[in-house]
N, C-alpha and C positions, 0 to 999 in steps of 0.2 A: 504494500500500500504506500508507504515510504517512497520506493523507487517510482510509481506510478504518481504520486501526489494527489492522491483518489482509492475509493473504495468502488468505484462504478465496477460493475460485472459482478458483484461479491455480495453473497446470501447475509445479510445481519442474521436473520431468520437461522439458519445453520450456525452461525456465530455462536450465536445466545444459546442455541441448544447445546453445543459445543462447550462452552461456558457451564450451563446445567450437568451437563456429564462428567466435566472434572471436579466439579464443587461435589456432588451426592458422590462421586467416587471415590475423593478423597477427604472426606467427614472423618476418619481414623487419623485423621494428620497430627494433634499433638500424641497420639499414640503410638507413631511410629520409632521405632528402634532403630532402624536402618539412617545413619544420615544421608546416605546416596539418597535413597527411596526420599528422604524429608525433600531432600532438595528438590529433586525432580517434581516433585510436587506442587511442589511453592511457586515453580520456574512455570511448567501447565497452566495451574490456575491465575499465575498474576501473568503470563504473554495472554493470554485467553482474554483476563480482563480488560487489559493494555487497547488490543484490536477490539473490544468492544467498546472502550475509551473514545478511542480516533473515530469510531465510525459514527459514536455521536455527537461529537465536538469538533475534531481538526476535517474530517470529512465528510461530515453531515449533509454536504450541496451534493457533493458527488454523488450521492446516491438516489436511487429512486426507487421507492417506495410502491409503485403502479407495477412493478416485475416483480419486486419478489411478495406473491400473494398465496405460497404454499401456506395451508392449514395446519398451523404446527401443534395446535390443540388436539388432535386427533395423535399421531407423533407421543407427544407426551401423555395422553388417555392410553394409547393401547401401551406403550414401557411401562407406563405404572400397572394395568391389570396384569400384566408377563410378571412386573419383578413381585406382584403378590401374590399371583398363582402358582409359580417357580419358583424360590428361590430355594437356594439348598437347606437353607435352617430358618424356622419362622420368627425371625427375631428381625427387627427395625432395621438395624444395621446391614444384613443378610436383607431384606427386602428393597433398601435403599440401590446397594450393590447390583444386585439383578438388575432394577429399574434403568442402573447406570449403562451397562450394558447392551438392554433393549435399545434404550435410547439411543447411545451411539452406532448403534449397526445402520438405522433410521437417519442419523440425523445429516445427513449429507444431503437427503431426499430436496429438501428447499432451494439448495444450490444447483442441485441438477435440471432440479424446475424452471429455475429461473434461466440459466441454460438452454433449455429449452424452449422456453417463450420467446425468448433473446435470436436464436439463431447462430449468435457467436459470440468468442469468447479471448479477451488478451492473451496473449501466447502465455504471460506470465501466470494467469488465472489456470490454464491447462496445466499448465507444470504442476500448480499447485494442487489443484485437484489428484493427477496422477500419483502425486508423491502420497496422499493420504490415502488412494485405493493400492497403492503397493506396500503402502506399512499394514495394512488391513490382511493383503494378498498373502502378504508372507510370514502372517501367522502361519497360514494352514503346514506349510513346508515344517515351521517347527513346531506343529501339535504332533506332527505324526513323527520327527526326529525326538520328542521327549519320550512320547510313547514307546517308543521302541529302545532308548536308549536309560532311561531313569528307572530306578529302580526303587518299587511301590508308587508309582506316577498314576494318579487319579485322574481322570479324565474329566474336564470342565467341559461339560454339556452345552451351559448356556454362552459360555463365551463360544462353540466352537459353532455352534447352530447361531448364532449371532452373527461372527464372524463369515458367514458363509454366504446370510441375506446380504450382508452390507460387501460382499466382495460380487455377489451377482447384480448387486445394483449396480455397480463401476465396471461392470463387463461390457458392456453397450460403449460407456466413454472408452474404454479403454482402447478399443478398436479403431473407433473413430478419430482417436491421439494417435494409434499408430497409422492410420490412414492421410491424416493430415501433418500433423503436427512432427513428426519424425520425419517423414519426406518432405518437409519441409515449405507445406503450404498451410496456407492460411486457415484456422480453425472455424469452419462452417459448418454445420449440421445441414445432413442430407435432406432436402423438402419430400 
């Protein structure tokens, strides 16, 4: 956004949910043991905030408001009946966690939308997109290298069936990046 001088092309709607996912994910923060795990934490949730910061103050014009119209009430309705009908232990914490989860597989939904309202997208918007359906992508590579390689390795259900909607959502983009956007044209969505 920085390099751009603008948030134009870019989901607040996905932001904020974004925002929601690491806040209910990381609710254990002053209990955490790890100082890696603290930091990294603290780093999530205040870049998160940061970019929700800019997009309502330093880039507020830049943006319009009439594209991104995804329903994200619905989004956070069905995470929350997931993270209370599933989670592994029916305790707050453990239903909060799931919710996070749900949520995040979902929450890209907004940006894709408005993506496709749009027709096209800054090269730098694609990048970015791509990089977050390949951090998603390349769970599945290490669920099934833990499985196989750890030993007593419990299988997370809900992150792996999570993982799986929100990497099928970015299959469509992902083609259409390599279609365009690697050979080197211009990112247009096909009419």
């Amino acid at each position: 956004m920085t390099e751009l001088n603008g948030a134009a092309g870019i989901s607040f709607k996905s932001q904020a949910l974004y925002l929601i996912v690491y806040i209910s994910r990381y609710l254990d923060l002053l209990s955490t043991k790890s100082i890696y795990n603290l930091v990294f934490k603290i780093l999530f949730i205040s870049a998160q905030s940061y970019v929700i910061y800019l997009m309502t103050t330093k880039y507020k014009s830049t943006t319009d408001p009439n594209l991104d119209t995804f329903r994200v009430q619905y989004l956070l309705g069905g995470a929350a009946v997931l993270g209370v009908l599933f989670p592994y232990y029916y305790t707050p914490w453990e239903m909060i966690w799931a919710f996070s989860i749900w949520l995040e597989s979902v929450a890209i939904l907004p940006q894709l939308f408005m993506l496709q309202r749009t027709g096209e997208a800054e090269v730098i918007t694609t990048h970015y997109l791509f990089a977050l359906g390949l951090y998603r992508a390349l769970y599945i590579p290490n669920w099934i290298y833990r499985y196989f390689t750890e030993v007593d390795h419990k299988v997370d259900w809900i992150a792996i069936v999570a993982g799986i909607i929100q990497t099928v959502l970015y299959s469509d983009f992902f083609w259409i990046y390599y279609q365009k956007v690697i050979k080197g044209k211009k990112f247009k969505l096909p009419v």
